[in-house]
matplotlib code that plots the C-alpha trace (Angstrom):
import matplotlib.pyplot as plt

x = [0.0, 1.2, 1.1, -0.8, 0.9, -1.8, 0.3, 2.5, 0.5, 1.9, 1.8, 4.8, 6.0, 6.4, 3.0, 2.5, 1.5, 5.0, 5.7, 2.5, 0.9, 2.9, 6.1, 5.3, 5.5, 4.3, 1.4, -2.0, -4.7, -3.6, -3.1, -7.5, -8.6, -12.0, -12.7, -10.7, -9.3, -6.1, -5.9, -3.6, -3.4, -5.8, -7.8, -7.1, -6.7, -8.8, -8.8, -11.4, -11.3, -14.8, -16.9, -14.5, -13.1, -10.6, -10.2, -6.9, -6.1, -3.4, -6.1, -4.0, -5.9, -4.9, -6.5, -9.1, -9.9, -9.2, -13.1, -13.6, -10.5, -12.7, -15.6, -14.1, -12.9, -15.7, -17.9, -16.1, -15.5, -18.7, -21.0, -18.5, -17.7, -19.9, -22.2, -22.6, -24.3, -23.8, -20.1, -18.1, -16.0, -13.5, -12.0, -8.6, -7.6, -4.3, -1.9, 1.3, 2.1, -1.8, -2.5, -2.7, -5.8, -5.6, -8.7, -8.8, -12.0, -14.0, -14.1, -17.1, -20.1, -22.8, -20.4, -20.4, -17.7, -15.8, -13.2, -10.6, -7.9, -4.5, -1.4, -0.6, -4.4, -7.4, -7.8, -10.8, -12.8, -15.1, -17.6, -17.1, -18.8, -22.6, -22.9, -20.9, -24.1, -23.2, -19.5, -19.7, -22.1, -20.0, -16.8, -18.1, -19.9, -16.1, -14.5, -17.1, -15.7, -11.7, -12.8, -14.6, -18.1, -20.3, -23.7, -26.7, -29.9, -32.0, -33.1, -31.4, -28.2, -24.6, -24.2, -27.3, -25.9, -28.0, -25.5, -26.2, -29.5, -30.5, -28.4, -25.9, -26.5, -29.4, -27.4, -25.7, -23.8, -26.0, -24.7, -24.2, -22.1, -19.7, -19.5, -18.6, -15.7, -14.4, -14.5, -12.7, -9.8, -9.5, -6.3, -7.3, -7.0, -4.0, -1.8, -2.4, -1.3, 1.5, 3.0, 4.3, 1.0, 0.7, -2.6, -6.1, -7.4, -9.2, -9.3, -11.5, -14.6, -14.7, -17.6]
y = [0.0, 3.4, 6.6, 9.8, 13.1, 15.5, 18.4, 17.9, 15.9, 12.7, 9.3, 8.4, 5.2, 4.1, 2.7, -1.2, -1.7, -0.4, 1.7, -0.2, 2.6, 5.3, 6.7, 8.7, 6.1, 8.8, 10.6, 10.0, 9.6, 10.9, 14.1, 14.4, 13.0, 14.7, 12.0, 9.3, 7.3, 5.4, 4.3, 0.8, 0.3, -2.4, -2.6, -4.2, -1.9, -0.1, 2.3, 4.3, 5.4, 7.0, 4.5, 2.0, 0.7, -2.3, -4.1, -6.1, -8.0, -11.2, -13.9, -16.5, -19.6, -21.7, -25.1, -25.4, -27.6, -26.9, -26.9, -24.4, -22.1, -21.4, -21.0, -18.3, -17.1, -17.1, -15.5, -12.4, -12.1, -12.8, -11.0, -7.9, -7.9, -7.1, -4.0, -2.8, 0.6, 2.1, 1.2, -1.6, -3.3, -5.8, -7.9, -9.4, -11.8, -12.7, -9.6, -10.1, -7.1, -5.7, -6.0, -9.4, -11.0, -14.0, -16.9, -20.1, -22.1, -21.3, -22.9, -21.1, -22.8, -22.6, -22.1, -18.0, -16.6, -13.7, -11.0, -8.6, -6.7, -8.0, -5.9, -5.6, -6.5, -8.7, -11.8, -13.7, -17.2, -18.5, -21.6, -24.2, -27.4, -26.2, -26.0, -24.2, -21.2, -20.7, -20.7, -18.0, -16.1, -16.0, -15.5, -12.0, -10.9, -11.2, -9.4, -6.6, -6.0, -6.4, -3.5, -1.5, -2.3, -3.2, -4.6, -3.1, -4.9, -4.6, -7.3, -8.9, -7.2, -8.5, -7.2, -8.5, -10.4, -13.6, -14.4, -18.1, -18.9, -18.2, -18.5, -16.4, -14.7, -13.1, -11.2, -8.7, -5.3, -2.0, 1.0, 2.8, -0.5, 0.3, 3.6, 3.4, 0.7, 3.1, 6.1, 3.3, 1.5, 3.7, 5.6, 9.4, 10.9, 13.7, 10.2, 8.8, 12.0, 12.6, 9.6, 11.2, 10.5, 7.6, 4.8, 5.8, 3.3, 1.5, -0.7, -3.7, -4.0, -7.2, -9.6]
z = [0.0, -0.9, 1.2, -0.4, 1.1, 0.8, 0.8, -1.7, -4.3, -5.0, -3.1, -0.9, -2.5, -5.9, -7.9, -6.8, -10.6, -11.7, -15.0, -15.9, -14.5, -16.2, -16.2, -13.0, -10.2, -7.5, -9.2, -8.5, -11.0, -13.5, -12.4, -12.0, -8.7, -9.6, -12.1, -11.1, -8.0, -7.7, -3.9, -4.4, -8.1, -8.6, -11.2, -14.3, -17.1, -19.1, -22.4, -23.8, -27.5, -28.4, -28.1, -28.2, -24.6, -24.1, -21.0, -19.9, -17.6, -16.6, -15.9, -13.8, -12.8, -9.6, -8.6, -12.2, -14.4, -17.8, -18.5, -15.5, -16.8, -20.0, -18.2, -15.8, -18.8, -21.3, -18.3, -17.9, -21.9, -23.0, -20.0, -19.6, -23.5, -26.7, -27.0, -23.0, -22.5, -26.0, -26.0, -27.6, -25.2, -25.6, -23.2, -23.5, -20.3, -21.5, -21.8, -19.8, -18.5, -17.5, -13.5, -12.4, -11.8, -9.8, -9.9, -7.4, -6.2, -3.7, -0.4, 1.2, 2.5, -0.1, -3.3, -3.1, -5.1, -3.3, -4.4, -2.2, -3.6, -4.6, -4.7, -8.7, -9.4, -8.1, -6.2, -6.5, -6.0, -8.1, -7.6, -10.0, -8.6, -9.3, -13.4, -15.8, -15.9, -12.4, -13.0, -15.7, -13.8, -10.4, -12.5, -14.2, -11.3, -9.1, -12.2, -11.5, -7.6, -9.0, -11.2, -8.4, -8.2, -5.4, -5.1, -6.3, -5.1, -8.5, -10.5, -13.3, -13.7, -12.9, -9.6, -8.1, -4.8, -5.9, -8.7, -8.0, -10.1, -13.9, -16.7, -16.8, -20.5, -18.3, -16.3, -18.1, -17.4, -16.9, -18.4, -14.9, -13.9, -16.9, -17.2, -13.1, -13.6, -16.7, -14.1, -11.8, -13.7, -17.1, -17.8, -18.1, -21.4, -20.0, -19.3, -22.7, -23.8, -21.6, -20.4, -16.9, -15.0, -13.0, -13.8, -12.6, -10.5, -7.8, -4.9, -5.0, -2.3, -0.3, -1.3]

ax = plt.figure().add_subplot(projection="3d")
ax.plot(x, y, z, "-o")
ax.set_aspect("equal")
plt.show()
């Protein structure tokens, strides 16, 4: 964890995500904490171009199946990916040097899935022993809280706490939920610009 001195500006110690993050390791969102958070350096990373918006990230799987790895990773692709609140996004899971994004099974009574943050990325635990719709479901909804999101108690969208029932392809991504994890994890246009302002990102909320 890095320290923020308020006076000056910039944080204390050196970006946990590295140069990934931009060539200034002590700056803080980009130079526009208005519009953007960077606490720990989380979130996995994300670029807007118009309507276009890319999300990366270094999916590692621990403790899967090779049938659960795809479904963890078709969950997050296919529910977070595709035409989500007037935007095109496109996820990519395998890009080496994106914040690391680490996936194991879950251990908790009733197959929950869970997420906390992850120094460099996201940590998080997906259910895989009750159906492959349940897997992809869990796995997309966890992705949601590495990239900053919390619950939200209506029906049918992602980040409904009952993530365990339906299929999955019924759940998808409101536009508030993405345009909140683009305010969260995307790189602000000054950095893309001018590369000596640090990543603008976020901390993940427990499950």
């Amino acid at each position: 964890m890095s320290c923020y001195a308020s006076g000056a500006g910039p944080f204390t110690q050196e970006d946990p995500v590295g140069l990934a993050g931009g060539m200034n390791l002590y700056g803080y969102a980009g130079g526009d904490p208005i519009n953007f958070s960077d606490p720990f350096g989380l979130c996995p990373r994300v670029t807007v171009d118009g309507n276009n918006v890319l999300i990366e990230a270094n999916l590692e799987t621990t403790g899967l199946a090779p049938a659960d790895v795809t479904r963890v990773a078709q969950g997050i692709q296919q529910i977070w990916g595709g035409k989500r609140g007037g935007m095109n996004v496109t996820v990519n899971l395998g890009v080496a040097d994106a914040p690391l994004v680490e996936v194991f099974t879950t251990t908790n009574p009733g197959g929950q899935g869970m997420s906390r943050g992850y120094l460099g990325g996201g940590q998080m635990s997906v259910p895989v022993g009750q159906g492959p719709n349940v897997a992809r479901t869990a796995s997309a909804h966890e992705f949601g809280h590495v990239m900053g999101l919390g619950h939200d108690a209506s029906g049918g969208n992602l980040m409904n706490e009952s993530i365990n029932k339906g299929n999955p392809f019924n759940r998808s991504v409101t536009k508030a939920q993405m345009q909140q994890a683009i305010k969260n994890c995307a790189t602000p246009p000054a950095e893309k610009e001018d590369s000596s302002d640090a990543s603008s990102q976020t901390t993940n909320p427990p499950r």
